[in-house]
C-alpha positions as CSV (number, residue, x, y, z in Angstrom):
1,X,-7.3,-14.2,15.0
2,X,-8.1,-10.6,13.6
3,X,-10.9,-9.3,15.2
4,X,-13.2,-8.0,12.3
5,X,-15.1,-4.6,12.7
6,X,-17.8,-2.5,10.3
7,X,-16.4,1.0,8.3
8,X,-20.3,2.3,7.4
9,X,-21.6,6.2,6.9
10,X,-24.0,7.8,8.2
11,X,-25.7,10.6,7.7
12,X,-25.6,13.2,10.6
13,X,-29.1,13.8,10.7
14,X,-29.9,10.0,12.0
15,X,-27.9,10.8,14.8
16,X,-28.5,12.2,18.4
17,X,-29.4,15.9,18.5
18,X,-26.4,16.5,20.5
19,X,-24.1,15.0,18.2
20,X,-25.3,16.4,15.3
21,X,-23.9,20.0,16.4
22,X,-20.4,18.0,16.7
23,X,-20.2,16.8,13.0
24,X,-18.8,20.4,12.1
25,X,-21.2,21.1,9.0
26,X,-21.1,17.4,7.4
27,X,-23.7,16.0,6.1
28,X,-22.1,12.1,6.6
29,X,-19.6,10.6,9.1
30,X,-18.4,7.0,9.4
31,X,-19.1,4.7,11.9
32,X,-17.3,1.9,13.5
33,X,-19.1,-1.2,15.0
34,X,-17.9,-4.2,16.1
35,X,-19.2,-7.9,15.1
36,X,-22.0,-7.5,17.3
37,X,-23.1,-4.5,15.9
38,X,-22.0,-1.9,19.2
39,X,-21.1,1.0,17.7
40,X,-17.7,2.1,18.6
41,X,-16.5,5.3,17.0
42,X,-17.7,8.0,14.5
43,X,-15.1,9.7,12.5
44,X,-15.1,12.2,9.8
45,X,-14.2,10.0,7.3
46,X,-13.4,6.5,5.6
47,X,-9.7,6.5,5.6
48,X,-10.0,7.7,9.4
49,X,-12.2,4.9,10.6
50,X,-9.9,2.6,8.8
51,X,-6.7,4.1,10.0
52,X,-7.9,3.9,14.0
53,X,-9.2,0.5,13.6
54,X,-5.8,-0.4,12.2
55,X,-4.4,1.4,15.2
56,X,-6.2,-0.7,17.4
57,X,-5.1,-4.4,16.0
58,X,-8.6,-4.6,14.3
59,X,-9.4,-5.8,10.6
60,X,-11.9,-3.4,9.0
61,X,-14.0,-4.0,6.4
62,X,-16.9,-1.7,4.4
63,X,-20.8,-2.0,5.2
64,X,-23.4,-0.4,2.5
């Protein structure tokens, strides 16, 4: 059974103060949740958040 998880973006400014300073002057990252909604990574990109979920045996698919 593939185990589905969420490719959205998000903008930096909705996240954490102290994360912000970590996006390295972009104005969107991508986010990875699982089915539940957890969210468990935020890349720099699309094709990043796809390739580590692929990595780690996971199916992802886009969120608007």
């Amino acid at each position: 059974m593939e185990r589905l998880v969420y490719v959205r973006p998000v903008d930096v400014s909705d996240l954490p103060k102290d994360m912000q300073g970590q996006a390295e002057g972009r104005d969107q990252v991508y986010a990875v949740h699982s089915a539940n909604g957890e969210r468990l990574a935020l890349v720099r990109d699309r094709s990043l958040a796809f390739i580590l979920a692929r990595q780690n045996d996971l199916a992802p698919v886009n969120v608007h």
